[in-house]
C-alpha positions in Angstrom: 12.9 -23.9 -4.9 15.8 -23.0 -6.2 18.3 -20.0 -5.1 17.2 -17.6 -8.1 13.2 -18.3 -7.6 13.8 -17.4 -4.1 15.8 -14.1 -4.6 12.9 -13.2 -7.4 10.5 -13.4 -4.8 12.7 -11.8 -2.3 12.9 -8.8 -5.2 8.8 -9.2 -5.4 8.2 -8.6 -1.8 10.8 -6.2 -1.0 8.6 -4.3 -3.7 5.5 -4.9 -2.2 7.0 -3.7 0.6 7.7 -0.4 -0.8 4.6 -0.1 -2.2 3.0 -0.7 1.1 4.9 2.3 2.8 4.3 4.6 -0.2 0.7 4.0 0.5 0.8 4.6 4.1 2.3 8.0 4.0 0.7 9.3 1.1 -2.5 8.2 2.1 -3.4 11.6 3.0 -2.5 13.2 -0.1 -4.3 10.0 -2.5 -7.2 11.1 -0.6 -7.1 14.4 -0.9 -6.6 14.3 -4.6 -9.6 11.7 -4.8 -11.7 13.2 -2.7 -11.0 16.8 -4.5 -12.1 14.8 -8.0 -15.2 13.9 -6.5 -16.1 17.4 -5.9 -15.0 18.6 -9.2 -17.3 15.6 -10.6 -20.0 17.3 -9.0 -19.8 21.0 -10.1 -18.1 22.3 -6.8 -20.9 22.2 -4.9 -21.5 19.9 -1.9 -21.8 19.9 2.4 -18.7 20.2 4.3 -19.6 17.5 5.7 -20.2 15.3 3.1 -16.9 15.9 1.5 -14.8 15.2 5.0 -16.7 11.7 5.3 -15.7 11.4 1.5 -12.3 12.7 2.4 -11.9 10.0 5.0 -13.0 7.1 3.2 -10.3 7.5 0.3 -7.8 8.1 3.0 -8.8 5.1 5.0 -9.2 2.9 1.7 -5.2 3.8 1.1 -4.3 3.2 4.4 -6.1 -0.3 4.8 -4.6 -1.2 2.2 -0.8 -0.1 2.3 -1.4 -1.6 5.9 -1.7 -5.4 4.1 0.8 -4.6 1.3 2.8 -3.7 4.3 2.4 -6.7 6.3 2.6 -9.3 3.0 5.3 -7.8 1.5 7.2 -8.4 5.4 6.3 -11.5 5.8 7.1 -12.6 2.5 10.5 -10.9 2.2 11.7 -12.2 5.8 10.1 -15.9 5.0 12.6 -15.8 1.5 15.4 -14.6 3.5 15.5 -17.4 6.2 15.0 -19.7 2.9 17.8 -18.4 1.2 20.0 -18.6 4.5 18.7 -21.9 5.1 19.8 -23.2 1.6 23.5 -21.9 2.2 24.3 -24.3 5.4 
């Protein structure tokens, strides 16, 4: 590969990364926001219950997956870097 591929995909993963984090500590509020559209959806009326195991599962959907944005977007930005240092020497 050549040294500008590499720093494109160095770019792409960085902001993968990013994304990733975003995801992780907003997760809360993406859930809240999701889970609040869902009751609206259904005319404001639902169990308590019901709308904190809805609230959940958006907020563990978010954090699943800003957890393997996280972890590609890591992986893929450290693997470029060593490329790009390996392609100096």
């Amino acid at each position: 590969m050549t040294k500008d591929k590499l720093k494109a995909l160095f770019a792409l993963g960085s902001l993968v990364t990013v994304i990733g984090i975003i995801l992780l500590f907003f997760s809360i509020k993406f859930g809240e926001s999701l889970a609040h559209n869902w009751l609206v959806k259904r005319g404001g009326g639902s169990d308590t219950s019901t709308y904190l195991i809805i609230f959940e599962g958006y907020t563990n959907i978010f954090l699943s997956a800003g957890s393997i944005l996280l972890v590609i977007g890591l992986a893929t930005t450290i693997f470029v870097y060593y490329k790009i240092l390996s392609i100096d020497e």
